[in-house]
C-alpha positions, 0 to 999 in steps of 0.5 A: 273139657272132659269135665264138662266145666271149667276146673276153676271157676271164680267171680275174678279174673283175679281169683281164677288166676290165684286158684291155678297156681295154689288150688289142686283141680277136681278130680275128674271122677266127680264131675263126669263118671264115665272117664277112666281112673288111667285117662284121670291120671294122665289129666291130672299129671298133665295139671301138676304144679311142679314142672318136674312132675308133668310130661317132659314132652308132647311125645311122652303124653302121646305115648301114655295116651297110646297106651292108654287106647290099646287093647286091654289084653296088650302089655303096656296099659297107663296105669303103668305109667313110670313114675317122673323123678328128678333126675329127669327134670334137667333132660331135655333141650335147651328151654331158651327155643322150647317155645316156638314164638321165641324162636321165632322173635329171635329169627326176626330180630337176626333178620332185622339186623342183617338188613340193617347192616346190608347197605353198609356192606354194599357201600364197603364192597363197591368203594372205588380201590385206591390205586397207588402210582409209583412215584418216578423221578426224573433229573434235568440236568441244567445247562451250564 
C-alpha cells in the first residue's frame, strides 16, 4: 500500500486477474512522490513476473530492505543491490515443502495414516502365541 491504491484495478475479478499476470504495475514515482528510487526497485523486484528475477528468500528482501535503511554514508546501499541471474534460479530447498500449508497437509495425512494402521498393529501384537507341544508317544504293549 505504498501507493496509496491498488497497482491494478479493473471492473472484473476477471479483468484484474488478467492485468497481474500480463500488465506491468505503476511505477510508484506516479502515484506517491515521496518513496525513494532504491525502496521503488526493491518493490518492483518483489512484482516481476518470471520467478527467477524476484527475492529467492524472505531473508534476501530483508537484506535489501536493511541496506536500504542504513545510513547513507554506510557502504552498502540498495542501489547496489546485485542483479538476479539464472544460474541462481535452481538454488535453494526443495520447493514441494516452500510453502507451509503443504507441510502441513502432509503432516496430517501421515498422522492419519499412522492412526489408521494403530489398531491393526495393536491387534497384531497382542494375538495369543501358538504354543507348539512336542508330540510324545507311548507303546502299550498288548498282552499276549
Amino acid at each position: 500500500m505504498l501507493a496509496g491504491q491498488r497497482a491494478f484495478r479493473r471492473d472484473t475479478m476477471a479483468e484484474t486477474m488478467t492485468a497481474i499476470l500480463k500488465e506491468e504495475p505503476p511505477e510508484l514515482s506516479e502515484t506517491n512522490a515521496k518513496i525513494s528510487l532504491p525502496l521503488e526497485k526493491i518493490v518492483h523486484r518483489c512484482l516481476e513476473k518470471q520467478p527467477e528475477r524476484r527475492f529467492h528468500s524472505a531473508s534476501d528482501l530483508a537484506f535489501a530492505l536493511e541496506a536500504l535503511s542504513t545510513p547513507s554514508g554506510s557502504q552498502r546501499t540498495a542501489t547496489a543491490l546485485p542483479p538476479v541471474t539464472k544460474s541462481h534460479a535452481g538454488l535453494g530447498r526443495s520447493r514441494l515443502f516452500a510453502n507451509a500449508r503443504v507441510a502441513w497437509i502432509a503432516a496430517t495425512i501421515l498422522l492419519l495414516a499412522l492412526l489408521a494402521s494403530l489398531p491393526f498393529a495393536i491387534t497384531y501384537f497382542r494375538r495369543p502365541t501358538v504354543e507348539v507341544r512336542p508330540v510324545v508317544r507311548y507303546d502299550i504293549p498288548t498282552p499276549g
